[in-house]
VOMILO-143261 format. One record per residue (C-alpha): residue number from 1; residue in one letter; chain; x negated, y, z negated. Coordinates in steps of 0.001 Angstrom, whole numbers, plus 500000, padded with zeros to 6 digits. Last residue first. Example, Ala and Ser with C-alpha at 12.3 -4.5 7.8 and 13.67 -1.06 7.14 Angstrom:
2
2,S,A,486330,498940,492860
1,A,A,487700,495500,492200
END
This chain:
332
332,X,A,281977,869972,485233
331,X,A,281767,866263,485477
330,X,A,281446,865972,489319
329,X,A,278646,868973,489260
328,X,A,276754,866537,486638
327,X,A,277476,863580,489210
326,X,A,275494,865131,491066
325,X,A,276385,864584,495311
324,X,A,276251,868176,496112
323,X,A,273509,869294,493491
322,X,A,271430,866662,495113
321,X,A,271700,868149,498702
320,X,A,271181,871675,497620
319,X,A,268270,870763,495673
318,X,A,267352,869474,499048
317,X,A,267434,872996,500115
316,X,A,264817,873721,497913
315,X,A,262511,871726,499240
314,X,A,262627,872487,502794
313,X,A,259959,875488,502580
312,X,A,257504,873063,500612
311,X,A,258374,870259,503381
310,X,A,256643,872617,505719
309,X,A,253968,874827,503309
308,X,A,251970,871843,503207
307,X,A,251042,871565,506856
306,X,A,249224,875102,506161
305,X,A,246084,873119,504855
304,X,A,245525,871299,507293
303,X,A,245928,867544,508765
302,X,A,244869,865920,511878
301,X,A,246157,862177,511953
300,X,A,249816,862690,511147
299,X,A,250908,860108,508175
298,X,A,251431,862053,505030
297,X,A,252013,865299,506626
296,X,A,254405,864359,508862
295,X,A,256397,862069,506925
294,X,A,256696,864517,504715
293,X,A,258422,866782,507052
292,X,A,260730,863890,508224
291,X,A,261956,863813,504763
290,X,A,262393,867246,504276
289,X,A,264371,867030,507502
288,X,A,266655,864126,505850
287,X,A,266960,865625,502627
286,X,A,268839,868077,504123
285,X,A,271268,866480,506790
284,X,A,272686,863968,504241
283,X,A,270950,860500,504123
282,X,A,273443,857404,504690
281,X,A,275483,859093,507369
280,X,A,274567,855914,509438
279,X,A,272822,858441,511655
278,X,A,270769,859735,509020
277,X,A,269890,856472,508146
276,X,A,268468,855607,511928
275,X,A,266775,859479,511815
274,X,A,265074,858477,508460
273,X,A,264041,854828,509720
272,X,A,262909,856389,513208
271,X,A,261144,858886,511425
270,X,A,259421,856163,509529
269,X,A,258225,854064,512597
268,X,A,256584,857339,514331
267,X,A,254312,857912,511204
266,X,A,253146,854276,511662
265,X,A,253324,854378,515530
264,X,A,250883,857121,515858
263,X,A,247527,855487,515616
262,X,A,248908,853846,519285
261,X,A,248453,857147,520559
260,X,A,245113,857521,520491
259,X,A,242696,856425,517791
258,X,A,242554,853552,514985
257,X,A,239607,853505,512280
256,X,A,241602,851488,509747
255,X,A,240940,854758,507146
254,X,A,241697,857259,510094
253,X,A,244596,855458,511186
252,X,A,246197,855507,507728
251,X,A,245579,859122,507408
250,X,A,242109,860163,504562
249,X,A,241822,862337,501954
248,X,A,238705,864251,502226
247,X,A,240648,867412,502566
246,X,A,240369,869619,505357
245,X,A,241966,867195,507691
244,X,A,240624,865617,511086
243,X,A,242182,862491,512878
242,X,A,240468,862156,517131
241,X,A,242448,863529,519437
240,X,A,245251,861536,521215
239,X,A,248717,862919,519908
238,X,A,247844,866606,519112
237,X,A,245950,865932,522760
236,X,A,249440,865946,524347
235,X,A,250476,869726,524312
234,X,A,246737,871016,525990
233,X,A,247199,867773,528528
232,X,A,250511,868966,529656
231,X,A,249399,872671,529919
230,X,A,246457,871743,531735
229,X,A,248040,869489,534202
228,X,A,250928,871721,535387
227,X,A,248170,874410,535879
226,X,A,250210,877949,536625
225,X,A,253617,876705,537341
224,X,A,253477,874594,533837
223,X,A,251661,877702,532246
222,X,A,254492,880378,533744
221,X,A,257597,877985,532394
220,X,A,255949,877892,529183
219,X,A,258216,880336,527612
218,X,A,261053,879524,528982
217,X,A,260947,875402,528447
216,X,A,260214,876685,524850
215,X,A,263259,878418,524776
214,X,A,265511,876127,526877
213,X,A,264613,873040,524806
212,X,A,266833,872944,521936
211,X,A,269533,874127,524432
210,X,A,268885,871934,527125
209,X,A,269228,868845,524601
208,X,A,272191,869921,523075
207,X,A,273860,870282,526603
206,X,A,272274,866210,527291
205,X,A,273924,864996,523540
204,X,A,277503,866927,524804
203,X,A,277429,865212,528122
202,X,A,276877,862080,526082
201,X,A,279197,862566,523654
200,X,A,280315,861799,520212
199,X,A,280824,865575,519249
198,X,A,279352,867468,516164
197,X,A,278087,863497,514337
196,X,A,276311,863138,518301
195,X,A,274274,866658,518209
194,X,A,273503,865671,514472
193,X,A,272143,863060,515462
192,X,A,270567,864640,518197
191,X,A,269035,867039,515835
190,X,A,267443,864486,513579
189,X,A,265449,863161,517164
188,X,A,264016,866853,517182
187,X,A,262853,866705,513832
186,X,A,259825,865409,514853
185,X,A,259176,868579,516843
184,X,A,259042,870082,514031
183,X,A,255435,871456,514253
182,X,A,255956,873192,517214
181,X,A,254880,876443,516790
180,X,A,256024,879477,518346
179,X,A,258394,877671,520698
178,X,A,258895,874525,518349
177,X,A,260614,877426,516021
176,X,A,262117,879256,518953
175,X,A,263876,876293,520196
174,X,A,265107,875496,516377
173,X,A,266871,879249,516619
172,X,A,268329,877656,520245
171,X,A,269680,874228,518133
170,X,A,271433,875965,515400
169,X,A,272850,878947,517428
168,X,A,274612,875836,519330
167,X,A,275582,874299,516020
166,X,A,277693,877197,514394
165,X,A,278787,877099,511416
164,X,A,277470,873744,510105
163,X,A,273700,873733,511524
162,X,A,273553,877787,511048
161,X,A,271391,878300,508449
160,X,A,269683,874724,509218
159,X,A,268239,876979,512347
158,X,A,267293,880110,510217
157,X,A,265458,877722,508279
156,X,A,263677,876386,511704
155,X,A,263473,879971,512324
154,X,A,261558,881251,509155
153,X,A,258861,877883,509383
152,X,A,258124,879057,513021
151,X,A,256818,882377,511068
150,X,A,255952,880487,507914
149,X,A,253272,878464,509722
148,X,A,251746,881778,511506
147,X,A,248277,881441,509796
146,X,A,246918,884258,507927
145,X,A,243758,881976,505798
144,X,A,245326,883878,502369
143,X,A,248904,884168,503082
142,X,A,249616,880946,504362
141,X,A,247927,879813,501004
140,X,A,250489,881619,498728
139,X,A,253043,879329,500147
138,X,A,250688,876321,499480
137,X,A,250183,877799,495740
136,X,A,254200,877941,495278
135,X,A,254942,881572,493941
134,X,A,257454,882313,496407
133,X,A,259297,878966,497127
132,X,A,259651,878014,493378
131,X,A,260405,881385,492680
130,X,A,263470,881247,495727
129,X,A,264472,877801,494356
128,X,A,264757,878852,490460
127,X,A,266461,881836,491973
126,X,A,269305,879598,493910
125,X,A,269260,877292,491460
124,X,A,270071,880267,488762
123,X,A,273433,880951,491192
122,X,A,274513,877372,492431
121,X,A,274636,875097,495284
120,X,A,276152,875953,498843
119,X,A,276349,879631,498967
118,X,A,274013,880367,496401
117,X,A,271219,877569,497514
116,X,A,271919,878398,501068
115,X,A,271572,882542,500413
114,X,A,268569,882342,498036
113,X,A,266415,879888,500677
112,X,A,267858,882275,503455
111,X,A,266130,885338,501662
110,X,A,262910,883277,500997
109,X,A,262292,882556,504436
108,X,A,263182,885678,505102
107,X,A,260626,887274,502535
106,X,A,258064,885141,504353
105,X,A,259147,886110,507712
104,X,A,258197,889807,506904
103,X,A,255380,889150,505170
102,X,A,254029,887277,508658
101,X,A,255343,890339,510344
100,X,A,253097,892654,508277
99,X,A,250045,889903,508880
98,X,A,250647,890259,512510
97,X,A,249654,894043,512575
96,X,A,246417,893418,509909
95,X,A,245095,890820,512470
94,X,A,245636,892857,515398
93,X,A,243537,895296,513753
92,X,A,241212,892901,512759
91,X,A,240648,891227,515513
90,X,A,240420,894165,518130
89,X,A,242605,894906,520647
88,X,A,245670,896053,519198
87,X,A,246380,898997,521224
86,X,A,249777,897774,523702
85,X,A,247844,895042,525626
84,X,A,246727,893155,522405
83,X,A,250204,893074,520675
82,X,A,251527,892226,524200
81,X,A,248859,889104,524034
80,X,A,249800,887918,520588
79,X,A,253489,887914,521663
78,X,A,252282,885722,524847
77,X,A,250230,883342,522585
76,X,A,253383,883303,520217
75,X,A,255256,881902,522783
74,X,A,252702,879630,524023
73,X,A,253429,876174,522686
72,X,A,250875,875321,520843
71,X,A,247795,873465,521842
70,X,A,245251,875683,522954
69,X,A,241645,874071,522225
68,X,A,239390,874727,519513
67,X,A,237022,872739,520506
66,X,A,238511,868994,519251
65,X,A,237412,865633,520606
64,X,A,239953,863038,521679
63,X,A,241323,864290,524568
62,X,A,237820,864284,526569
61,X,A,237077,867649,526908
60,X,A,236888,869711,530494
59,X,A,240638,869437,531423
58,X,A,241234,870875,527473
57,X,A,239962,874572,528547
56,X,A,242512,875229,531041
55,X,A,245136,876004,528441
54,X,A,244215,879380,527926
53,X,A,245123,880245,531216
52,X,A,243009,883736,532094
51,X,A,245173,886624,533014
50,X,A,242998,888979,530152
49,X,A,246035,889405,527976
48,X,A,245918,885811,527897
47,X,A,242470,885238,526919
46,X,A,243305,887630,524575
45,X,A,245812,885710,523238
44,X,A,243745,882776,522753
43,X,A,241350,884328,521248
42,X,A,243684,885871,518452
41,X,A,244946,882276,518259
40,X,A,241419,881033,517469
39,X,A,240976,883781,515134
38,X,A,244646,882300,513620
37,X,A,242626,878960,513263
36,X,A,240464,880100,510151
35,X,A,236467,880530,510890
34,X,A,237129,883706,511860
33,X,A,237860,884771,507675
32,X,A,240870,886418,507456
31,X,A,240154,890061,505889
30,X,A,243356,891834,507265
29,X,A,244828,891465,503815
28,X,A,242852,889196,502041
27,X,A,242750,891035,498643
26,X,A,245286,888175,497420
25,X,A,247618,891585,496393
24,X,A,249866,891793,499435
23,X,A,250100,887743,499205
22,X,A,251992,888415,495356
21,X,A,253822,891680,496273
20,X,A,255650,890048,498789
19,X,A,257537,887451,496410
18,X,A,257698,890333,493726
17,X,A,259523,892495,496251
16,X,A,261487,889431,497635
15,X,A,262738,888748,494251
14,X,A,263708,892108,492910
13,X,A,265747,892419,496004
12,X,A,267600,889373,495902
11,X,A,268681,889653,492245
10,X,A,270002,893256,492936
9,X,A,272099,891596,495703
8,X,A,273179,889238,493179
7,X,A,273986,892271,490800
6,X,A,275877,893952,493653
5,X,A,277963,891365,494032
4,X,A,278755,890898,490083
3,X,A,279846,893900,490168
2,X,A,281822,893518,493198
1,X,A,283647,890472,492026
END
């Protein structure tokens, strides 16, 4: 048992060092180009080092038309700000800071991809998964523009780590997933579900609630006292601007020309069908975020480049999923 312990481990390690190795070598280390969106963030968090709201910008658009506007949650705008205020100043050297931490998260992400797939699946599906996840050209991509996708990406993983051992940890480490980037905030819905399959309660579903949202409530707690408008407008034009994607492939509201919030109810429809079957127990927990994932991509009006890491890092643990109801795994 130990020997074959320490050979696992030994499995791990060669894996993450050939996962990192990979985005170390792109020759883009600390040479992001500013037209990607983590300058913007770099801006952003200088305008907070500097006292200035960064939010304040979106009263002066129209909430439909896009300049670069704040509209994260600010977590990682405050962390991007400290980086700033302790030497950091300039883009590139702040830059080439975050990008260690960004390698960082990626070889967690991977290292709790091997450890669900092992634990709950199998051995070689468990490094098939962790290649997969390593060497996948969308996983690569973070690397290259230096977004901070895999970063939120790390704790929504870390979240699903936890769903069945211990489901408050679960919904906090999803708090500071939305709270550095809150691109599954669709899955919030799934959580309740799961929130009500833990304990059939209403007092229970309204604690679940606070603790999902107690992070980011924290961390923008200054920004709502600071220009309650501004920070709600900022969070709500995702929802009304106008549909944009680097790739000439168009959303369904783009192609029938529909804006606002109404252009929403197509991608809104399907997670209610995935969060309705997940509540009839009909999709396991799994397959059921990847789903909503996809959903996301496929059907959210502004799409880039780093929205394809998202279902990419939930893959594998749908393998986990399958391999749980095979009727191979029966047989054997």
């Amino acid at each position: 048992m130990n020997k074959f312990y320490s050979s696992r481990q030994f499995i791990i390690g060669a894996l993450l060092v050939l996962g990192v190795a990979l985005p170390v070598n792109n020759r883009k280390f600390g040479k992001v180009s500013k037209n990607e969106d983590i300058y913007y963030i770099y801006q952003d968090a200088k305008t907070v080092s500097e006292g200035i709201n960064p939010y304040a910008r979106t009263l002066d658009g129209n909430m439909k038309d896009n300049d670069k506007y704040s509209t994260y949650f600010p977590l990682f705008y405050e962390l991007g700000a400290l980086a700033i205020l302790v030497g950091f100043e300039d883009f590139e050297t702040w830059l080439m800071f975050w990008q260690v931490f960004m390698l960082l998260f990626l070889a967690g992400c991977g290292f709790l991809i091997f450890r669900m797939v092992n634990d709950q699946a199998d051995l070689l599906l468990a490094i098939f998964s962790v290649l997969f996840f390593f060497f996948h050209r969308w996983i690569i991509n973070i690397s290259v523009i230096g977004h901070i996708d895999l970063i939120a990406a790390f704790f929504l993983l870390l979240s699903l780590f936890y769903l069945n051992k211990n489901f408050k940890k679960a919904l906090l480490w999803f708090g500071v997933s939305l709270a550095i980037k809150q691109i599954a905030i669709f899955m919030a819905p799934l959580y309740l579900v799961w929130a009500w399959h833990n304990k059939p309660s209403w007092k229970f579903l309204g604690q679940s609630t606070l603790l999902a949202a107690a992070i980011p409530l924290a961390a923008s707690l200054p920004y709502l006292i600071w220009n309650f408008k501004a920070f709600l407008y900022s969070v709500f034009f995702s929802a009304t601007r106008k549909p944009d994607a680097n790739f000439d492939a168009k959303s369904l509201d783009a192609l029938f020309n529909i804006s606002g919030l109404v252009a929403k109810l197509p991608m809104l429809i399907l997670v209610a069908f995935v969060c309705v079957l997940a509540f009839k127990k009909k999709l396991p927990p799994y397959i059921s975020a990847f789903l909503i994932m996809s959903v996301f991509i496929g059907f959210n009006s502004v799409f880039y480049r780093q929205y394809f890491a998202w279902p990419i890092v939930l893959l594998p643990l749908v393998f986990i999923d399958i391999y749980q109801f095979s009727p191979a795994k029966k047989l054997g």
